[in-house]
C-alpha positions as CSV (number, residue, x, y, z in Angstrom):
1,X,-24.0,7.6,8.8
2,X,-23.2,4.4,7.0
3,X,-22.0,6.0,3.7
4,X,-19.0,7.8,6.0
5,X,-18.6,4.9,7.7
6,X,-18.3,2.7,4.2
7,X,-16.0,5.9,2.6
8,X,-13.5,5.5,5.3
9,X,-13.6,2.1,5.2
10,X,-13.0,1.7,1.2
11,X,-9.8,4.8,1.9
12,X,-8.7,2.1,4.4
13,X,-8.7,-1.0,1.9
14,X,-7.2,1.6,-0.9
15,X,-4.2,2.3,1.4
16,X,-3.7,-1.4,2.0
17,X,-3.5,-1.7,-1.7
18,X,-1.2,0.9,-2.1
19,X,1.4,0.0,0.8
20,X,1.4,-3.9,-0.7
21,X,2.0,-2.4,-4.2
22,X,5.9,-1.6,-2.4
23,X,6.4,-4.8,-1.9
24,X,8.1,-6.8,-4.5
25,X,6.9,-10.0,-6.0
26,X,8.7,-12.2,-9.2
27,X,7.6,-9.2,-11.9
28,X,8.6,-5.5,-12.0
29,X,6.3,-2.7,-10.9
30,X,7.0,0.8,-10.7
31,X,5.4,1.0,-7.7
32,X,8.2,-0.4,-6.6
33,X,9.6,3.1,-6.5
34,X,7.3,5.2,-4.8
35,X,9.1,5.3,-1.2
36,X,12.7,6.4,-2.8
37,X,12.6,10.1,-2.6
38,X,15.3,11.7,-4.5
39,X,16.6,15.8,-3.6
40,X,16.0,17.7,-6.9
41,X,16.2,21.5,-5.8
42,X,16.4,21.8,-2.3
43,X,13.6,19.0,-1.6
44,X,13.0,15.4,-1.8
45,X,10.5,14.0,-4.7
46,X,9.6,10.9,-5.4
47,X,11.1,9.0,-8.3
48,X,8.3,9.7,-10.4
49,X,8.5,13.4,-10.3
50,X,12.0,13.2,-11.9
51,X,11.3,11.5,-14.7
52,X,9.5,8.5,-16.5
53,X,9.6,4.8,-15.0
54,X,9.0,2.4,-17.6
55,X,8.9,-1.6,-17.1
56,X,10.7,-3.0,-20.5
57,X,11.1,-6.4,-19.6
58,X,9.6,-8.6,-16.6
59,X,12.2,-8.1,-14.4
60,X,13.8,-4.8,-15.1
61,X,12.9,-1.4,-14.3
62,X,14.2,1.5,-16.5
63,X,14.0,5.3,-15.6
64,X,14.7,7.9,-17.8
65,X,15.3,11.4,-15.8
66,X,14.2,14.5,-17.2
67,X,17.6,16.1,-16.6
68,X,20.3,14.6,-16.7
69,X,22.2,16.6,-13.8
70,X,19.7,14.8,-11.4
71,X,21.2,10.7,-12.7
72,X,23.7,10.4,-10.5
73,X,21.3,11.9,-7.4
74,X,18.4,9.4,-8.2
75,X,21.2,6.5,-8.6
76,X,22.2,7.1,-4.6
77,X,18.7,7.6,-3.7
78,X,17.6,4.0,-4.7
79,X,20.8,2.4,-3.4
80,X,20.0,4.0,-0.6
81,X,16.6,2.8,-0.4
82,X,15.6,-0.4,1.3
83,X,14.4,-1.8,-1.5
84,X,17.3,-4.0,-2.2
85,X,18.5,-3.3,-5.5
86,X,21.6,-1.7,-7.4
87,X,21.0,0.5,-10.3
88,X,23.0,0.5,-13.2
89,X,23.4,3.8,-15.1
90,X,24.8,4.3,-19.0
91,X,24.6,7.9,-18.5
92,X,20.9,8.4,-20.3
93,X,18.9,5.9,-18.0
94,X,19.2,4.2,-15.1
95,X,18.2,0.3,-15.0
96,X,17.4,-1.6,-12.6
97,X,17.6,-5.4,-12.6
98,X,15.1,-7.4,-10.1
99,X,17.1,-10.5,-8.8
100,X,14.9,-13.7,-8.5
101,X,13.2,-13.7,-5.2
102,X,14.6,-16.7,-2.8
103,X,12.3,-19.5,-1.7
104,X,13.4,-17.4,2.1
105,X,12.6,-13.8,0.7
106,X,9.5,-14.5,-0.5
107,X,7.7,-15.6,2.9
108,X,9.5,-12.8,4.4
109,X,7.5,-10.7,2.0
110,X,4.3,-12.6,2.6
111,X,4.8,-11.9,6.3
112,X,5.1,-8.5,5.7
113,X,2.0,-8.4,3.6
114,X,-0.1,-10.2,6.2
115,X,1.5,-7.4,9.0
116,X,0.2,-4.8,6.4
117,X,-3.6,-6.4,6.5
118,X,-3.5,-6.7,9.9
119,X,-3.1,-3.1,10.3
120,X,-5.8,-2.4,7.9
121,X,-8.0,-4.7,10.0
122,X,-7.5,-2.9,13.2
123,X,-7.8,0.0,11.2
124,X,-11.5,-0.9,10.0
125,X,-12.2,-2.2,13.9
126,X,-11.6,1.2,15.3
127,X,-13.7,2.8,12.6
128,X,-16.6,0.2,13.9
129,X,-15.7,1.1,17.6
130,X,-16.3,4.9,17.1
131,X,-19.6,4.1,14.8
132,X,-20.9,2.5,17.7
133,X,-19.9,5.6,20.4
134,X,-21.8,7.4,18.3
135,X,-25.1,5.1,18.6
136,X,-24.4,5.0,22.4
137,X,-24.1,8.5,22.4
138,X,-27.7,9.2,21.0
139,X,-29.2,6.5,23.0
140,X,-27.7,8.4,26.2
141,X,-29.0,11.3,24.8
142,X,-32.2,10.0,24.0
143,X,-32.0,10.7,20.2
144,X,-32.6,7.5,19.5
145,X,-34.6,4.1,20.7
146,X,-33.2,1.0,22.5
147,X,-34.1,-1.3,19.0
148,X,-32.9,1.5,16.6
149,X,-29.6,1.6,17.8
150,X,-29.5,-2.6,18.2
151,X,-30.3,-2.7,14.5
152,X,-27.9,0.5,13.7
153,X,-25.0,-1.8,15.5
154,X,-26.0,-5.0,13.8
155,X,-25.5,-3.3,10.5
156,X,-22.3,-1.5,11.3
157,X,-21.1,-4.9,12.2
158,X,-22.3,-6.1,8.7
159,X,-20.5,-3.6,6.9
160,X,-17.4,-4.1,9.1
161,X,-17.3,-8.0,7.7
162,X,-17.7,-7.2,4.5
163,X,-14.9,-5.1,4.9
164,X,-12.8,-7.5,6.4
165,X,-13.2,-10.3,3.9
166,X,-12.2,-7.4,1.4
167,X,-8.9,-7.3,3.3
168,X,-8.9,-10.9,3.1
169,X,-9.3,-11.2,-0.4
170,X,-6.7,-8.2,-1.3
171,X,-3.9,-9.9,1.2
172,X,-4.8,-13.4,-0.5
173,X,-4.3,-11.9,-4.1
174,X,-0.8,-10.6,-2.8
175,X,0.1,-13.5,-1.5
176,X,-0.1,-15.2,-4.5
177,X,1.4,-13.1,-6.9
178,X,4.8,-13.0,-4.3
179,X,4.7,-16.7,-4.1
180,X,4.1,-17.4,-7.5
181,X,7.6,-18.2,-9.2
């Protein structure tokens, strides 16, 4: 029971790190990239599927495409993109200059972040609520004593902190790296 429970929870914190890795801080990431879908034959792919994203200084991005009939696609798919950027293409690559982040867009970002954690937090609370149905479920069906299921809760609750100061710690880590300059 508490193995599932911890394996949901550890998908939950894995997602977190994944949806912060979108948001920008001072260096490039190529994660950066992984909400832009571009069409290449008849559906949309991520950037990644249509060719190779390589970071070749701090704060630029470079993609080189695969085939070059899909450049100018992949250009207007990341202009497009909310990520607030313009590309720059020389026909072979497209590059992609990070401006420096403002004072302002930076605790925008945090705020972001911390709305991202707190998602992930409800997300591990609702996990704990339906561990504990299922204890009260086996206590009203006499599966289980009174002080079993006490001590079963008390240590769902245990894992459910650890996995909260785990969110913590993630969102903290975050927060630094955006408001580092």
């Amino acid at each position: 029971m508490f193995k599932d429970l911890e394996v949901k929870m550890n998908k939950t914190i894995e997602a977190l790190r994944h949806e912060l890795a979108t948001i920008r801080t001072g260096r490039a990431n190529a994660a950066l990239l992984d909400q832009v879908r571009v069409p290449y034959y008849g559906s949309d792919v991520p950037v990644s599927q249509v060719g190779s994203i390589s970071v070749p200084e701090p704060r630029m991005l470079m993609i080189s495409p695969w085939e070059k009939s899909v450049l100018e696609d992949l250009e207007k798919a990341i202009m497009s993109s909310d990520i607030g950027v313009t590309p720059s293409s020389d026909g072979e690559v497209i590059r992609i200059i990070l401006p420096e982040l403002t004072e302002e867009r930076r605790k925008e970002f945090v705020k972001q972040a911390k709305g991202m954690s707190e998602k992930s937090k409800v997300s591990i609370r609702n996990l704990r609520r339906d561990a504990n149905d299922d204890v009260k479920k086996q206590i009203k069906d006499d599966a289980l004593p009174e002080d079993e299921a006490k001590r079963l809760q008390d240590e769902i609750q245990k894992i459910t902190d650890k996995f909260i100061v785990e969110v913590d710690a993630v969102i903290e880590k975050k927060e630094q790296d955006i408001l580092t300059v």
